[in-house]
N, C-alpha and C positions, 0 to 999 in steps of 0.2 A: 230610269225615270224620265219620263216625256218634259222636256223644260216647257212652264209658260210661258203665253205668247203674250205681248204687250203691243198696243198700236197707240200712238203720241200725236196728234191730229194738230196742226200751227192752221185755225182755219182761213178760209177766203178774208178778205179784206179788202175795201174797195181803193184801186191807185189814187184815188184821192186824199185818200189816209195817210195810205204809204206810197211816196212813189216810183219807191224800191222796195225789192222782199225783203223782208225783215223777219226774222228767226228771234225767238224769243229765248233769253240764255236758261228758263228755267228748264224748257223741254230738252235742253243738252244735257244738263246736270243729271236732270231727271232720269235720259237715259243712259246713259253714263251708272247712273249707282245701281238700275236696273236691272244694266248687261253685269256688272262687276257679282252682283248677286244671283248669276245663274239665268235669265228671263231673255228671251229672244224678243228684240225690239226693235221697230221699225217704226219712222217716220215720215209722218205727210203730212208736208211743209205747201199749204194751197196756195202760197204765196207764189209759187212756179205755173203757176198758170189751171191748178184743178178748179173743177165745175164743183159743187154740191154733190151730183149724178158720179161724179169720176170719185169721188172722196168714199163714198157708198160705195161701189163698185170694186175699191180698190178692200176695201176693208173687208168684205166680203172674202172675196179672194186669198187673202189672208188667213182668215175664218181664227178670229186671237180669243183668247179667254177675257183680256181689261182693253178697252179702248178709252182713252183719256185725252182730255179737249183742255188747251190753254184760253180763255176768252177773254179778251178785251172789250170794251164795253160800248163800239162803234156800230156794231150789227146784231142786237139780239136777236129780232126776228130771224136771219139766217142763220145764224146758230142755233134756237130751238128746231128749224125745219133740218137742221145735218143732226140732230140728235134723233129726233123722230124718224129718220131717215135709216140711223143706223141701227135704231133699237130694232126697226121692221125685217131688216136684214140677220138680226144679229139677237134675238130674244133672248138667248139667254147668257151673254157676253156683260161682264159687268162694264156699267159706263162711269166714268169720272170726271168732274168737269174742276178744273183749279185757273190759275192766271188771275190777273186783277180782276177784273169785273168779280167774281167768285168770289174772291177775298172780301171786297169791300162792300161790295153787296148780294150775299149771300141769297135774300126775300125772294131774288127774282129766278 
């Protein structure tokens, strides 16, 4: 039985936000109870310097069954454009979006 692919996306963030990467603990956990349950998981952390184009690219490549996005609530607009980005690449890949903004404002 082929295991599923999982892809864990920590998106772009502008240095001004952060002025260091900053790794969000729930994408650890996350993957973590993922892998423990059988699912091949990989993360891209854009905090190391990815483009939106490279985020795409990368996931493509990968070609995973779920790709799931942690969002905070500093950048909507480019996080709508890295979703529409990956659906175009990825049409029939479920997408997931969790992290705070998510939580707490689920409307948008």
């Amino acid at each position: 039985m082929t295991k599923k692919s999982v892809v864990l996306i920590n998106p772009p963030y502008s240095w001004m936000v952060f002025p260091i990467p900053v790794i969000l603990p729930g994408l650890g956990y996350l993957a973590e109870t993922l892998r423990t349950n059988g699912f091949n998981v990989t993360i891209i952390d854009a905090q190391l310097g990815y483009t939106l184009e490279d985020i795409v690219e990368q996931v493509k490549k990968i070609n995973p069954d779920v790709v799931a996005f942690s969002f905070i609530s500093f950048k909507p607009i480019s996080h709508k454009k890295l979703v529409a980005g990956i659906r175009e690449v990825m049409p029939k890949a479920l997408l997931v979006a969790g992290g705070p903004h998510v939580s707490s404002l689920r409307e948008d």
